[in-house]
C-alpha positions in Angstrom: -23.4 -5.1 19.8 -24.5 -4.8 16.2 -22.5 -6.2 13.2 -23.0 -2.4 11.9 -21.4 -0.6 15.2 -18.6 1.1 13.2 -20.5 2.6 11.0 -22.0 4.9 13.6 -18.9 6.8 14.0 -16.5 7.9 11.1 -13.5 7.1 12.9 -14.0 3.5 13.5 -15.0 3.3 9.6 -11.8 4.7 8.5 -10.4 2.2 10.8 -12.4 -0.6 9.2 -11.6 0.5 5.7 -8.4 0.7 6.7 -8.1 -3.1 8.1 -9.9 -4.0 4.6 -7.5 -2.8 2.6 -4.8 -5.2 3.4 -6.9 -8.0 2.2 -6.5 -6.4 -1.6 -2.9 -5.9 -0.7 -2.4 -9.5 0.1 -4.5 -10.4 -2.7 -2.3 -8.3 -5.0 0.9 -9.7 -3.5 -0.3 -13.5 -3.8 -0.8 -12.4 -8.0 2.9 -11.1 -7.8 3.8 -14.5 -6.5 1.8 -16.1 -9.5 3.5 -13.8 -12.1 7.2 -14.8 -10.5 5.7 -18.5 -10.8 4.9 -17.8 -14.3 8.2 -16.1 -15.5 9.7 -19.1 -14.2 7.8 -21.6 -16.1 9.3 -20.5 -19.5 8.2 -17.3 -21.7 4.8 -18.8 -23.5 3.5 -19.3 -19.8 4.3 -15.7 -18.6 3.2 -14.1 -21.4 -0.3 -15.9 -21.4 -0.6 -14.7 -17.5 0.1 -11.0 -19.0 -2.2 -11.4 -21.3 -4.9 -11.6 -19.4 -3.8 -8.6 -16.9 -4.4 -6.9 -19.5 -8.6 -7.9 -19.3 -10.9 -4.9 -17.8 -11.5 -6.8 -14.7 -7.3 -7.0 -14.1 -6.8 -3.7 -15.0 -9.9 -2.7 -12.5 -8.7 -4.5 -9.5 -5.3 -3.5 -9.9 -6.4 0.3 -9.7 -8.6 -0.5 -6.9 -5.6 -2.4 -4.9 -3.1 0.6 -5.7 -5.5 3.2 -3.7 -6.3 0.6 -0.8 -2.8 0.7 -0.9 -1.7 4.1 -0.5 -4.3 4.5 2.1 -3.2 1.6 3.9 0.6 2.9 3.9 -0.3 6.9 4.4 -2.5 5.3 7.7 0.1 3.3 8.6 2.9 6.6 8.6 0.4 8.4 10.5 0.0 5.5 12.8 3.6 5.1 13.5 4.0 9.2 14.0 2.1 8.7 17.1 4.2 5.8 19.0 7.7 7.5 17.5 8.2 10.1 19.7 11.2 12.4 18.3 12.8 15.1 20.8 15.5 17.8 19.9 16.4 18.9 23.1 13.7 18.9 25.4 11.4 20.0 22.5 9.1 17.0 20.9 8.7 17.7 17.2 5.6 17.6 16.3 3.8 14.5 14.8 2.5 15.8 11.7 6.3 16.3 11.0 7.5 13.1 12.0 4.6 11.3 9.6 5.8 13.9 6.6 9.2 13.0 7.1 8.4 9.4 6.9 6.2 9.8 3.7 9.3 12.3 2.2 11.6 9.2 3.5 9.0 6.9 1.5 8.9 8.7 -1.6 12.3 9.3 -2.1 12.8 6.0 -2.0 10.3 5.0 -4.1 11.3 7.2 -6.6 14.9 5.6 -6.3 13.6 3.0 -7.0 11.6 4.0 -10.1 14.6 5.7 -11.6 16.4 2.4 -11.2 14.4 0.3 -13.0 13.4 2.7 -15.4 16.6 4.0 -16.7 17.0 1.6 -19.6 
């Protein structure tokens, strides 16, 4: 089989980009680690580590780890509306459904969350 093989069909590339993205989600979450590290090594340290986020490069990745992100979690919803199977009755809801639900669920929550922190 050739190195190339899922490039042949566009399924198995969205499932490839998919799988990639978690390695900028990880790297993201190991630079949240370093910021935590930072903030707790006094306030001249953590300011010099927001310094440079603030560098083209930073500011680049960051954009480019927030979209493999999304995709990542909107594939995973999808994902998990096919193994969660919901019935009313003897009716299955449909899938499409279930995965909105779950992104509603997700957004609410998210914007919960925004509105906490954000409030002043």
């Amino acid at each position: 089989m050739r190195a190339t093989w899922w490039l042949r069909n566009p399924r198995y590339f969205l499932f490839m980009v998919r799988e990639f993205s978690s390695v900028f989600v990880a790297a993201f979450l190991v630079l949240f680690l370093l910021q935590i590290r930072g903030l707790r090594a006094g306030a001249e340290v953590y300011q010099e580590y927001l310094e440079r986020l603030h560098e083209p490069g930073w500011i680049a990745f960051h954009a480019v780890a927030f979209l493999f992100a999304m995709y990542h979690s909107l594939t995973w919803f999808d994902l998990t509306s096919k193994i969660q199977v919901v019935r009313l009755g003897r009716t299955v809801v449909n899938r499409r459904i279930v995965a909105g639900l779950n992104i509603l669920a997700w957004l609410v929550v998210s914007g919960g969350i925004f509105l906490y922190w954000t409030r002043g």
